[in-house]
C-alpha positions in Angstrom: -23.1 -35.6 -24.5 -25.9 -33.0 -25.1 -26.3 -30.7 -28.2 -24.3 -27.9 -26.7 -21.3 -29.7 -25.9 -21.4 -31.1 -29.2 -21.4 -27.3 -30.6 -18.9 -25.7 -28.1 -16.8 -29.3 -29.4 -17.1 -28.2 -33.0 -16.1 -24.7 -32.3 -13.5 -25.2 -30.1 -11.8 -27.7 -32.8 -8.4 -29.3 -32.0 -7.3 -26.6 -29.3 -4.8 -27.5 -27.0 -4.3 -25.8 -23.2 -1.4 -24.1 -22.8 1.0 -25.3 -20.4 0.8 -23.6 -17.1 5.2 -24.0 -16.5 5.2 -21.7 -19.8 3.1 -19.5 -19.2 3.9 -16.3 -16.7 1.5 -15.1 -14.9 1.3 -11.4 -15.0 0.0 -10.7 -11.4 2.1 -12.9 -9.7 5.0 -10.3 -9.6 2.9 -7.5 -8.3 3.2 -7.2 -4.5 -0.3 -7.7 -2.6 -0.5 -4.4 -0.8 -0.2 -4.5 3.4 -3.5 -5.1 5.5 -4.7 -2.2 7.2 -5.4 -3.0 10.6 -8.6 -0.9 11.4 -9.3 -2.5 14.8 -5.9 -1.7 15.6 -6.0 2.0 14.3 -9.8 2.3 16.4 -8.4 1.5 19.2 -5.2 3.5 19.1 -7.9 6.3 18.2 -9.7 5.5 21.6 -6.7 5.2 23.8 -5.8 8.5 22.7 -9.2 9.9 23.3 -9.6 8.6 26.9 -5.7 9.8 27.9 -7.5 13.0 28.2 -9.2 13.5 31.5 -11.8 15.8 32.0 -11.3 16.2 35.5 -7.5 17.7 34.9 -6.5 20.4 37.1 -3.3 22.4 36.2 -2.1 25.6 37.4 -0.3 25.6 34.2 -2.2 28.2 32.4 -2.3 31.8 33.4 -4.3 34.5 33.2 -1.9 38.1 32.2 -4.1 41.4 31.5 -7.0 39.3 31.6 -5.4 37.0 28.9 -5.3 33.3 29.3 -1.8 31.8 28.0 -0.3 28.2 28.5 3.1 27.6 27.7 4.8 24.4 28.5 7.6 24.2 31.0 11.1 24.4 29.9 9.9 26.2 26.6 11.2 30.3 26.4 8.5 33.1 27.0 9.5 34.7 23.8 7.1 32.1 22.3 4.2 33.8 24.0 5.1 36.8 22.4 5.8 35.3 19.1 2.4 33.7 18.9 0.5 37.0 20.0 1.8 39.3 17.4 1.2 37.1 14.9 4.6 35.5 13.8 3.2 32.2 13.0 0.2 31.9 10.3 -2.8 29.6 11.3 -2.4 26.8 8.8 -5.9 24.9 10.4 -9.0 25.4 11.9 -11.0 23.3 14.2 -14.5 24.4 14.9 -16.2 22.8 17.9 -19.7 24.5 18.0 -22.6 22.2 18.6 -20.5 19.1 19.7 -20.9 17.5 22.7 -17.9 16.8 24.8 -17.1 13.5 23.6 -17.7 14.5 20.2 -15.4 17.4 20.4 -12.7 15.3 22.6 -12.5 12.6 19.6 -12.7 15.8 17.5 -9.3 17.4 19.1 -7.3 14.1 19.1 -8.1 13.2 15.8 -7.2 17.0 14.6 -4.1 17.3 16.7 -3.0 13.6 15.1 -3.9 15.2 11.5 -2.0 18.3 12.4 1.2 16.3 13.5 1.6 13.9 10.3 1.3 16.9 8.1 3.8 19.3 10.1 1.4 21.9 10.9 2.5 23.8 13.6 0.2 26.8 14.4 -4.0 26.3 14.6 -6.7 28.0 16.0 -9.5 25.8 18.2 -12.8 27.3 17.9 -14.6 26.2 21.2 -17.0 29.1 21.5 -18.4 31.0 24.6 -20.9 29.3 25.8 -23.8 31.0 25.0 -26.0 28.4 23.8 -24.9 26.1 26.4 -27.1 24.8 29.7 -27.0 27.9 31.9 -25.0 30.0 29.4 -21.9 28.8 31.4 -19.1 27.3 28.6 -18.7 23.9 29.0 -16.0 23.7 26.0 -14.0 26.2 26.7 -13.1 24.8 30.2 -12.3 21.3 28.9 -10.3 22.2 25.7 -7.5 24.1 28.0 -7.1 21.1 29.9 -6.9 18.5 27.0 -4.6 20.9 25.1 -2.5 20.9 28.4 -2.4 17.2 28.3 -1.1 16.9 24.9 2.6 16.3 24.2 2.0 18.1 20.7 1.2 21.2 22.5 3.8 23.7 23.5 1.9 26.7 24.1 -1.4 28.2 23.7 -3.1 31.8 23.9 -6.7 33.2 23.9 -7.3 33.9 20.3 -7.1 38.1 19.3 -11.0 39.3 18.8 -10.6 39.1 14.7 -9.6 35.4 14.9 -12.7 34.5 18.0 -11.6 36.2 21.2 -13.1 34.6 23.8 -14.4 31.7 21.8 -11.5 30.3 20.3 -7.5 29.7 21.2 -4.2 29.6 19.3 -2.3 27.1 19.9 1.6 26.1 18.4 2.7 22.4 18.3 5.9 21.4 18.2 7.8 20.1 15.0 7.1 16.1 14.3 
């Protein structure tokens, strides 16, 4: 034995270890929390994201007094009207501007899917007009009505009123989780 052992000996004295039967172990009653399965939750995330098709055509939406509205089948037209005079408050905002399309895709799934766990109902969807765009033709604008058309969460949408973007945005209303 060295010169330390001999010290950490001396110290020590005639301590005994405790028996492990006696002895409860605080931690052993907590429950170890539930794994999160990222993987899982990325690629839920990405099957949601490619569900929307870019090359969607619907007749769905029309165009009334130069106003683009969308309003799911089987849902009343009072809803239109409702959402125009401003019956529901926007409770969240999603501003596209400067994202490319599959940013802003990922972008409206993953806001849609925040919207829906925390019952939020009415939003506005900033897409923009398209002016800084190739061509100055919108590129957004076009693809967000067709992904919001796609969406189960979506019941109707309108062309926002010029103080909440005009042209350059839509108000949309989900339905209730």
């Amino acid at each position: 034995m060295n010169e330390e052992d001999e010290i950490f000996r001396k110290a020590v004295g005639d301590v005994k270890p405790l028996k492990t039967k006696d002895r409860l172990d605080e931690y052993s009653f907590k429950k170890k929390p539930r794994p999160i399965a990222k993987k899982l939750i990325e690629d839920e995330k990405k099957v949601l994201i490619d569900a929307l098709s870019d090359n969607f055509e619907s007749l769905d939406y029309f165009l009334a007094q130069d106003e683009l509205f969308y309003l799911k089948p089987g849902h009343s037209p009072d809803i239109i009207k409702k959402l125009r005079n401003g019956s529901w408050v926007i409770q969240e905002t999603l501003d596209l501007h400067g994202l490319i399309t599959p940013e802003a895709k990922e972008a409206l799934v993953t806001f849609i899917s925040h919207c829906k766990h925390h019952n939020v109902r009415c939003v506005r969807i900033i897409h923009g007009k398209g002016f800084n765009s190739k061509n100055k033709e919108p590129v957004l604008k076009n693809k967000v009505k067709k992904w919001l058309i796609q969406k189960e969460e979506v019941i109707c949408f309108i062309q926002a009123p010029n103080h909440e973007g005009g042209g350059g945005a839509l108000i949309a209303l989900l339905n209730k989780r």
